[in-house]
N, C-alpha and C positions, 0 to 999 in steps of 0.2 A: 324500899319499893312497895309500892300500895297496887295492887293489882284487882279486878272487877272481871271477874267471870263467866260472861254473858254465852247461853245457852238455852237448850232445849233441858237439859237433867234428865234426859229419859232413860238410860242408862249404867249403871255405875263404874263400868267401863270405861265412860268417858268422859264428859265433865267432870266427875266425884272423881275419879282416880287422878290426874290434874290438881283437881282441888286440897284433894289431901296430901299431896307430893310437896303442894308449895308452901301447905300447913309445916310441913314434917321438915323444910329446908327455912323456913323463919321467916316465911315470906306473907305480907298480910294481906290476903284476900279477900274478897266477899264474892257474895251470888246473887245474878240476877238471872233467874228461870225463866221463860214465853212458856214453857210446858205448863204452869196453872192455870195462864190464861183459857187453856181450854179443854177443862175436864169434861170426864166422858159423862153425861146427864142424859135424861130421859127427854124424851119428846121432842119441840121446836128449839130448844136452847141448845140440845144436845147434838140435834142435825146441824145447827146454823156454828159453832162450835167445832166439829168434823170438817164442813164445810170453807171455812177461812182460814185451817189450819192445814189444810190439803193445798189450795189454790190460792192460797196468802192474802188476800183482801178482806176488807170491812172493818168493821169498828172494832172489834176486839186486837186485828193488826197494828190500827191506831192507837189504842188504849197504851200497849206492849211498848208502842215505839215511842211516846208520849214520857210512859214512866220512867223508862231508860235514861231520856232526858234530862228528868227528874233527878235520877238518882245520880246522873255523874255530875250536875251542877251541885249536888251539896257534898257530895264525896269525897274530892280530890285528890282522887287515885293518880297515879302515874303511868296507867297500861289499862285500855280496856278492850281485853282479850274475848273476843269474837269467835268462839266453837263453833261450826258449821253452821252460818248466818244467815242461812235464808228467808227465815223472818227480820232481819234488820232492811229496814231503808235505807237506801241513799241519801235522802235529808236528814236523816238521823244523823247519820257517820259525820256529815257535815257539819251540823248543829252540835255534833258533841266537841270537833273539835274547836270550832267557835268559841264554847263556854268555857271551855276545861282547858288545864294546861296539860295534857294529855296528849299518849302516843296508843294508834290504834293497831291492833293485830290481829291475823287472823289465822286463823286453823280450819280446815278441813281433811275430813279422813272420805271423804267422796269424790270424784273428778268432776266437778263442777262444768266441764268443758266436755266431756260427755256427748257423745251425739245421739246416746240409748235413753235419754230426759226428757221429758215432757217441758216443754219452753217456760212454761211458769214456773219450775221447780228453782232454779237460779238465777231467775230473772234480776230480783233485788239484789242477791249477793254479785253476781257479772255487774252490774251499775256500779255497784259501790265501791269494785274493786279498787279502784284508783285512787280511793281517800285514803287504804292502808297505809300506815308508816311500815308494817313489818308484813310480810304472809310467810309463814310456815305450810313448806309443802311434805304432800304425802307420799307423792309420787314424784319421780326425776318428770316426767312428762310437763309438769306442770310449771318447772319451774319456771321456765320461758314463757308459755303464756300466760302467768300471773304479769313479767317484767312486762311486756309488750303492750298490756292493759295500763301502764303506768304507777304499779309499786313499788315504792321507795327502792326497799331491797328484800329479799326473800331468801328462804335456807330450807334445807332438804331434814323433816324430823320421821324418822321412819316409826312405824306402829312399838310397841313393846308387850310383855309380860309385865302381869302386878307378882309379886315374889310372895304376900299373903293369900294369893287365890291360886295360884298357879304353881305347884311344886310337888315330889315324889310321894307318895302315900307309903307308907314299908308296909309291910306284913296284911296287903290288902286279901281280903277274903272274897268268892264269888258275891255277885252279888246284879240287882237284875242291870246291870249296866255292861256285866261281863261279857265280851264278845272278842271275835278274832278279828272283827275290821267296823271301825265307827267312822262313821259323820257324822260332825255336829255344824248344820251352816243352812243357809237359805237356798231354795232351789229356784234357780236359772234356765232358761232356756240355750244353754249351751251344752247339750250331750251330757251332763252328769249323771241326770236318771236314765241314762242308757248304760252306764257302766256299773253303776248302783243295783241293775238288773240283774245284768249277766254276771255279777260278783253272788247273787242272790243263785242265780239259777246255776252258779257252780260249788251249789250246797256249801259254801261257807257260810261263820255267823257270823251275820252285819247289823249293827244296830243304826240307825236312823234319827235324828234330831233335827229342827229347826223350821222355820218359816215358810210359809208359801208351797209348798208341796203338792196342793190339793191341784195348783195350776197341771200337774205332769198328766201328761196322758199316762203314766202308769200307776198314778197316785194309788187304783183300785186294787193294784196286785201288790201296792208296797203294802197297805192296810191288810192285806189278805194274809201276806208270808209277816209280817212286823209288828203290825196292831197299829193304835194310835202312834200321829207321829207331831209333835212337839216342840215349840224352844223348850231347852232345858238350861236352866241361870243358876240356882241357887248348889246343884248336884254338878256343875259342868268340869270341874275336876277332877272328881269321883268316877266320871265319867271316862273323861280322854285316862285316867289311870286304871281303869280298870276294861281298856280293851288293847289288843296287842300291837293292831296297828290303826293310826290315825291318818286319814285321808284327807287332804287341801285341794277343793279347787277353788279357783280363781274369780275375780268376778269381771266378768266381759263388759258388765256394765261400766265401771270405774276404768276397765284398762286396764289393772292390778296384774303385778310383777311380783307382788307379795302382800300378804294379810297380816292380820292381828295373830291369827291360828298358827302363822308357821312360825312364831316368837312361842307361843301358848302350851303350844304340841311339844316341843324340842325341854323347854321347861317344867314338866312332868315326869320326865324318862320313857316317853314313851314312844315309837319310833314313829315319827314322820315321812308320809305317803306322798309326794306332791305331785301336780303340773309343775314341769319342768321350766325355767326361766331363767336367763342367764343369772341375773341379780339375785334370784335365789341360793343359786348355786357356788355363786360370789360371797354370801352370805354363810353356807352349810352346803359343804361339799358332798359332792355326790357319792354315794357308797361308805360315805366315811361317817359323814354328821347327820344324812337322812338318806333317800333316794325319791326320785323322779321318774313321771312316767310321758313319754308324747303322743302314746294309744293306749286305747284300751286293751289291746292286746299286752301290751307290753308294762300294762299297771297289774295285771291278772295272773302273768307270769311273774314279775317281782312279789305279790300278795302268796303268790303259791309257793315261792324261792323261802320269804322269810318266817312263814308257818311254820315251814320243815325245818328250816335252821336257824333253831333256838338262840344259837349263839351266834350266829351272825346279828339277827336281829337285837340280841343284847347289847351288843358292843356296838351298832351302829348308835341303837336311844340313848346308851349314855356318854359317847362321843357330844351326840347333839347338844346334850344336857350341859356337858362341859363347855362348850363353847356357846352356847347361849349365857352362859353365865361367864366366861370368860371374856366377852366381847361386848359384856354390859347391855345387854341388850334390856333391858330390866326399863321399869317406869320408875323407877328413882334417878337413874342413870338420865333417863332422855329428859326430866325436868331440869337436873343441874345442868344439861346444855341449853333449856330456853332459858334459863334465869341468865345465863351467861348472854345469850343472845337481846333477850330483854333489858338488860344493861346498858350494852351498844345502843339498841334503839333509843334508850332515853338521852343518852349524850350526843346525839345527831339535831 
């Protein structure tokens, strides 16, 4: 199996950890990145750059979807695997299967079908949909509207833990990541930094991580009680391990029933704080493997429950721990089920 790994690479989460899974099971890969085509430069190269990679048009779209071309007419790969495509054309997908004896798949860990998306954001990937031979979905929601678009067949791959980035630290010391309650995640406009507040304003220690923040209307007072606030990538282990409990919310945007975070958090030992969802809960039961909150009240009283008891909260993170690990939930794991799935596809 020769497989072609077409992505953005912004990441190493994504792409990369994929890529190195398929490394690690004998599988022979390559990469084709769109993320070069448009590094960050100064001046008119730099806006026009920002510019087609935001709203998907112009010559450097075309360049991208040109080389691709390129590359699987000399290649002869057997899979070319699609990570959230929204720089791919429709004439592309078409043109590749034309040249190549080739089967297309795709992946995405966004809901493409979304109605919180700006119409250009999916445009090229909703067209194209229908040339896939395979889609791998992220959410049950999806599977049906992938089939209804016209693909082949599609199959449910849920988020994972990498087992080199994500796992227990022993005999961790204070250190500035130490806190009684952490987020690390992008902020939403769905009530998060309302309960980030009043977790705040009921003098526990919260520490704060991630993207877009500045949008909150209380950005001023998280900066005020927190400091600067941050992604944190290269410490993000360091991190979820060295605070007591770890907070998941959801993203509204996608529809999400579950994250990358609640495989990540449970993989550390360190006890998982959620939005409540069935599937989640289907996943890591409640009280036993994490716990769940459907108010803020009722996240504020569990946060204050398991401060005080030590050892509830013990035994709840490494329950977690256990069955995140006992249920494979691991990115080594969810690769030998696409190679298994990618097999299928190529014998159809």
């Amino acid at each position: 199996m020769k497989v072609l790994l077409v992505g953005a690479w912004e990441y190493d989460f994504y792409e990369k950890a994929l890529y190195d899974e398929f490394l690690s099971n004998k599988v022979e890969v390559e990469k084709f990145s769109w993320g070069r085509y448009f590094s960050k430069k100064k001046g008119l190269v730099g806006f026009l750059n920002k510019l087609e990679n935001k709203f998907l048009f112009g010559y450097k779209i075309s360049l991208l979807n040109r080389d691709l071309v390129d590359v699987v007419t000399t290649g002869k790969h057997d899979i070319v695997f699609i990570y959230r495509g929204t720089h791919i054309l429709p004439k592309t997908l078409i043109k590749i299967k034309e040249i190549g004896n080739c089967k297309i798949v795709a992946y995405n860990n966004d809901d493409p079908f979304s109605s919180h998306y700006r119409s250009y954001v999916w445009r090229h990937f909703v067209k194209g949909v229908s040339v896939f031979d395979h889609a791998f979905c992220y959410r049950k929601s999806n599977l049906e509207k992938f089939l209804n678009l016209g693909v082949s067949s599609v199959s449910l791959l849920l988020p994972s833990f990498i087992k080199s980035k994500n796992y227990p630290l022993e005999s961790l010391s204070d250190n500035k990541y130490s806190c009684d309650v952490l987020f690390v995640g992008h902020y939403e406009d769905d009530g998060r930094d309302e309960l980030i507040k009043k977790i705040i304003e009921s003098k526990i220690k919260l520490k704060l991580y991630g993207p877009e923040w500045e949008r909150s209307k209380y950005y001023n007072y998280f900066k005020q009680h927190l400091g600067d606030i941050y992604p944190v990538f290269d410490d993000y282990n360091l991190a979820i391990n060295s605070a007591k409990i770890a907070l998941v919310f959801l993203s509204k945007i996608n529809n999400d029933t579950y994250t990358r975070r609640c495989f990540e958090i449970p993989a550390t030992g360190t006890l998982m704080l959620s939005e409540y969802t069935e599937d989640l809960n289907s996943l890591f039961q409640k009280s036993i493997d994490a716990d769940y909150f459907k108010s803020h009240s009722e996240a504020l009283d569990l946060i204050n429950f398991y401060l005080s008891n030590v050892e509830s909260r013990e035994t709840v993170a490494a329950s977690g721990l256990q069955r995140v690990n006992l249920d494979e939930h691991d990115s080594s794991s969810r690769v030998k089920q696409v190679i298994i799935q990618l097999a299928t596809v190529m014998e159809k």
